[in-house]
N, C-alpha and C positions, 0 to 999 in steps of 0.2 A: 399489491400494496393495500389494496381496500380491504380484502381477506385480514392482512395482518393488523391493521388497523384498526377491525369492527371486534378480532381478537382480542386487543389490547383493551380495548372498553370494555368489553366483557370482563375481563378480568380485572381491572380495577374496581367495574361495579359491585363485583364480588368480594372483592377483598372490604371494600365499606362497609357494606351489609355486612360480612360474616365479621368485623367488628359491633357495628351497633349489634346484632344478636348474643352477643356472648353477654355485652355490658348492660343488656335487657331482659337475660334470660332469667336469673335470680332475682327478681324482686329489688328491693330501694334497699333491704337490708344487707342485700347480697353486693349492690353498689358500693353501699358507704363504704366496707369488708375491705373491698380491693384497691379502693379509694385512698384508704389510711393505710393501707401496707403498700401503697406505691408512692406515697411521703416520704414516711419514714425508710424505707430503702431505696430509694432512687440515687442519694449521694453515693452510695456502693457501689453502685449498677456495674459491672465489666464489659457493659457495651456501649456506654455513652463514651463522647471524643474526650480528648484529654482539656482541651480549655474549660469547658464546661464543668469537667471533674475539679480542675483549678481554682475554679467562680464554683466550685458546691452546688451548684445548678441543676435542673435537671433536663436532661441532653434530649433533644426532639430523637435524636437518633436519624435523622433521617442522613441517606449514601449518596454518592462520596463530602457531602461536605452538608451539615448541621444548619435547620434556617436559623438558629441563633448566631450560630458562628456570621452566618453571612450576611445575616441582618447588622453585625457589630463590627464587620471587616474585621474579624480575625481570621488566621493562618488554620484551620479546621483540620485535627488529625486524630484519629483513632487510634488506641495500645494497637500492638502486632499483635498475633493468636502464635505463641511458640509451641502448641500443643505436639511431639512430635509425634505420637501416636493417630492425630486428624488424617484424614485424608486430603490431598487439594481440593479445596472449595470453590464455589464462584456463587455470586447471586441466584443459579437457576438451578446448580445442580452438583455432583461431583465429581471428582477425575479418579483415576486410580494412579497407581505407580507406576505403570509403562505412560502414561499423560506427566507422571514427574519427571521423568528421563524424559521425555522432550520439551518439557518446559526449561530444563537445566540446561542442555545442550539447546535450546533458541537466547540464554541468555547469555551462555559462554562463548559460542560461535556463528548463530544460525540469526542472530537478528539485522535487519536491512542493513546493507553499508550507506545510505544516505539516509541524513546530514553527513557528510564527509566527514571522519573520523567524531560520527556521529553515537558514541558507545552510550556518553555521561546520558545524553538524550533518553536512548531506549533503557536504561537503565533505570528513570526515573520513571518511564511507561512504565514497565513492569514492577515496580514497587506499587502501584494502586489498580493493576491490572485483573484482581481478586475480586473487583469490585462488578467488572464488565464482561459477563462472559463472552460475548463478542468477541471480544479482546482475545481472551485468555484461547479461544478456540482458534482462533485465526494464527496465533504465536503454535499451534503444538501443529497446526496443518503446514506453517513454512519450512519448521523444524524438522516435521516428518519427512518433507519433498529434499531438503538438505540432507539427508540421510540416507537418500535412496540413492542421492545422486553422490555421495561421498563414498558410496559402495559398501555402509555397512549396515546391510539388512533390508529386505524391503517392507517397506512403510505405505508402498502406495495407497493400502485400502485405507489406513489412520489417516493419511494426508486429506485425499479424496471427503472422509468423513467430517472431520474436524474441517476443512472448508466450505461444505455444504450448511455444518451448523453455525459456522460463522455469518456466511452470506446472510440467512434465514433470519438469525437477530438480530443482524442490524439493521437488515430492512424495516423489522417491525420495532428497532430503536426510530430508525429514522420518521415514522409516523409522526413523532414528536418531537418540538425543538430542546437541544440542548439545554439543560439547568445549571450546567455551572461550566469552568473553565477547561477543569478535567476532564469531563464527561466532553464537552468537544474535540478535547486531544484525542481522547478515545477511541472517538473515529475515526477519524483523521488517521491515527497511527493503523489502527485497524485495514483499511483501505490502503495504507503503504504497504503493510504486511501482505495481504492479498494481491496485489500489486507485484510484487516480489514471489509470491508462490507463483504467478499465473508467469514469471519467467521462467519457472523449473519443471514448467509442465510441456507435454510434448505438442502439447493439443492450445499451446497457451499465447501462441502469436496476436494471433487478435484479442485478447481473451484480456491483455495487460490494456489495451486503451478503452476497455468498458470499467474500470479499473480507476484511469487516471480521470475520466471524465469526473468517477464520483469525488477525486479529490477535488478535481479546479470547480466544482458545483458546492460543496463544501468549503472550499477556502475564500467562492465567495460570497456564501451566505452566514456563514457561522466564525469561521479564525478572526476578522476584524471587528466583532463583539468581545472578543477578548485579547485585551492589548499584551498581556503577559504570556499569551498561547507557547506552548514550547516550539513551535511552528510559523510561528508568524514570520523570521528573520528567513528560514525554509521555501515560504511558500513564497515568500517574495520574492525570494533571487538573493537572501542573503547569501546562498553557500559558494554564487559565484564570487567571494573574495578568497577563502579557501582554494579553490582552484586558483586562482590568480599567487596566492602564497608558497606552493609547492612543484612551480611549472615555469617554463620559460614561455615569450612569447617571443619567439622570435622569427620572421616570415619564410614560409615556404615557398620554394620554387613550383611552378608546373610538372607535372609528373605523369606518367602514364595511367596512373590509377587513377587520377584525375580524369582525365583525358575520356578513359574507357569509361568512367562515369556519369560523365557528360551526355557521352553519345547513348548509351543505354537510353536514358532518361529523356532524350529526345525520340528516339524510337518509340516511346510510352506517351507522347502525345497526341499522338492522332486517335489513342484508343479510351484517354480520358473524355466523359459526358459531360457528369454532373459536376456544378461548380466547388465542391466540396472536392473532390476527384483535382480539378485543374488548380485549384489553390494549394491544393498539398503537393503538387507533384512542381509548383513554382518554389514552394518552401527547399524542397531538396535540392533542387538546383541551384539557388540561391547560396545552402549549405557550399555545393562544392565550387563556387566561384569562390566564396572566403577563403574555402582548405588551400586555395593558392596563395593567398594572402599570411594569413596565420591560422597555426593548426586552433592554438588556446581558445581563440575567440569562436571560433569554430563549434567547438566543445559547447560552448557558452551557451550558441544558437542554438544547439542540439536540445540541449535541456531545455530552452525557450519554446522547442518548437513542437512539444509534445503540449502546450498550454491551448493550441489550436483545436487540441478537441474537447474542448468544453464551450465551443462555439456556434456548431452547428445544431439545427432543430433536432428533434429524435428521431424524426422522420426520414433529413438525411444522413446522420450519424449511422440508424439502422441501415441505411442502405448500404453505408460506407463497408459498416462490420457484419454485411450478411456473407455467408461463407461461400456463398454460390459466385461471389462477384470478385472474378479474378483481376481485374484492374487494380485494386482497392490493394489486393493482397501481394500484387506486384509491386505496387509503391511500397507497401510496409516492407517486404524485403529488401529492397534499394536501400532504404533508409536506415533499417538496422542494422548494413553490411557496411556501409557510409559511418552510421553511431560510432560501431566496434573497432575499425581502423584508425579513427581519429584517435577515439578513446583509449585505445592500446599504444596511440603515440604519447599523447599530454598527462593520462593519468596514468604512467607508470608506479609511481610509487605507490597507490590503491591496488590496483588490478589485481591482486590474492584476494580482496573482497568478491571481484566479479567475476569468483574462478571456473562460474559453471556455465558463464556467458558466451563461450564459442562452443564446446557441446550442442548445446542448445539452440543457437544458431546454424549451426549443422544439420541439427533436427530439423527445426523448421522450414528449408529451404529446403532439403531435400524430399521432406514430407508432400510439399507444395508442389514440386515438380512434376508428381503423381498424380493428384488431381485439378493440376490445369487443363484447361479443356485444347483438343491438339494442337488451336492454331493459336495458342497462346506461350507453347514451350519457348519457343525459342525468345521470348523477351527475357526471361531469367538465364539466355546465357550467362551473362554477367556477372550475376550474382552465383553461383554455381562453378566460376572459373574462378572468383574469387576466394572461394573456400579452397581451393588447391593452393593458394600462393597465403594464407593468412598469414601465416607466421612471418614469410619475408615484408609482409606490407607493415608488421609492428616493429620489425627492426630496420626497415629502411624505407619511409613513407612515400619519397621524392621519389625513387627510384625501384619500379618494381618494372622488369624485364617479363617480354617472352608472354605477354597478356595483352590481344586488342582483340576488338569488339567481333570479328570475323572467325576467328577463332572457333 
């Protein structure tokens, strides 16, 4: 971050200078020159916003949003560029046409399914997404991992690449605080995006809560500076009403899946340390006391219960998500075999969104099972017995036969 950081002034110091030198380099007659012909054509200009062009003004030009505009509380939007001959742009650089074909297919198919029937949302991201390459590179790396996992073509070195320059600038966005409302969604959306690649990746288990940490560090230093955020009703728990509007809650009985969940999960207490370790592994248990009570609300906690890691120091966050440390990596599979059951029970009507979420889950668990160290195998019975029975546990949650913990 210091790197990117001492980057970023560098280059701004540059860009001042390599202004004052131009408007120094001709003489005072050379000033006046450019002086009176940036008068008289500035009301022309094709790159000032449209209010400004409105008011004859002349448009600071500054992205995504004009300090006129926002010093006057107006609504600040720039013409479109319909050139179809351009190539995709972005503030830093340019795409070519296989980057078009995944930006088309990230907005036709490939962007998050949360906000829950969240389209209008990403759809307004990407209408000023031009502006962030951030943005625009993290949109063609989830696109690309969509692709590979849809089976038509592989994509993974695009995916890999375009997430790599994702990460890269917005860390060295992050150096500095957001300037407008946008430019926070930016992130934010940015970070969902990434978030969502890092589930389509093989290697991507832990990889999603370094992930969410940067949203809940972000939502709460920056989304409540902006009360209009596209995100704020998101990041609060608005989207548990949705879920409440397309589900029943109606209570579950005891169940063997339960049951065997239970015990699991008790087995994995003697081998929790650190208090970051025993608080998450009470969150999961707590999960499936409810699952007996009601699946929805369930659901609800689930969502809730990913907000826990934007809690811990980095210290023991790191320790949590270091990959050596099979306790950590044992609770997160409990949990996401716990998620995907409930989840396949309450949000039926979604689930073609989170179509690549038992694959993947299949990956991970059995990727895991490889490098636990040997006296740790047998705690992922559990989870491992569960992927034989998945599909009867989404069509009949109460009641899944012929699976306990001895097995």
């Amino acid at each position: 971050m210091e790197d990117s950081s001492t980057a970023l002034q560098i280059h701004d110091g540059e860009t001042e200078d390599g202004e004052k030198s131009t408007e120094n380099g001709g003489g005072a007659g050379q000033i006046r020159s450019i002086h009176k012909l940036t008068r008289r054509g500035h009301t022309k200009s094709r790159r000032g916003c449209l209010p400004c062009k409105r008011r004859r003004v002349k448009c600071p030009e500054d992205q995504p949003e004009c300090s006129s505009c926002v010093r006057l509380g107006l609504i600040c939007e720039y013409p479109l560029k319909n050139s179809p001959s351009a190539p995709l742009q972005s503030t830093g650089g340019q795409f070519n046409l296989k980057d078009l074909r995944l930006f088309h297919h990230f907005v036709l198919h490939a962007y998050p399914p949360l906000p829950l029937q969240g389209k209008p949302v990403w759809d307004d991201i990407t209408s000023y997404s031009h502006n962030y390459e951030f943005l625009v590179h993290s949109m063609l790396g989830l696109a690309a991992s969509h692709l590979c996992l849809s089976g038509r073509g592989d994509h993974e070195a695009e995916a890999l690449e375009h997430r790599v320059k994702s990460i890269k600038l917005l860390n060295q966005a992050l150096c500095k605080p957001p300037t407008s409302k946008t430019e926070s969604d930016a992130r934010f959306s940015t970070l969902m995006v990434l978030t969502f690649q890092s589930s389509y990746m093989p290697d991507g288990m832990l990889e999603i809560f370094h992930m969410i940490r940067g949203c809940m560090i972000l939502t709460r230093s920056t989304l409540p500076k902006y009360a209009m955020s596209l995100f704020t009703k998101f990041a609060s728990g608005g989207g548990h009403k949705k879920v409440h509007e397309v589900t029943e809650n109606s209570p579950q009985p005891a169940s063997l899946f339960l049951t065997n969940a239970s015990t699991s999960l008790e087995l994995l207490r003697d081998l929790c340390r650190t208090k970051f370790e025993k608080q998450y592994l009470g969150i999961l248990e707590n999960l499936v006391n409810m699952a007996s009570v009601s699946n929805m609300d369930t659901l609800l906690a689930i969502s809730s219960s990913y907000n826990v890691f934007g809690e811990p120091d980095q210290v023991d966050f790191n320790h949590f998500m270091d990959s050596q440390n099979d306790v950590a990596q044992l609770l997160v599979a409990h949990f996401f075999i716990i998620e995907y059951v409930i989840g396949r029970k309450v949000l039926a009507p979604f689930m073609s969104a989170f179509s690549f979420r038992e694959i993947m889950l299949r990956t991970w668990i059995k990727r895991l099972a490889t490098k636990l160290a040997p006296e740790h195998v047998s705690y992922l019975n559990w989870p491992l017995r569960m992927l034989d029975v998945m599909e009867l546990a989404y069509l009949d949650l109460p009641d899944i036969p012929n699976l306990r913990i001895s097995d």
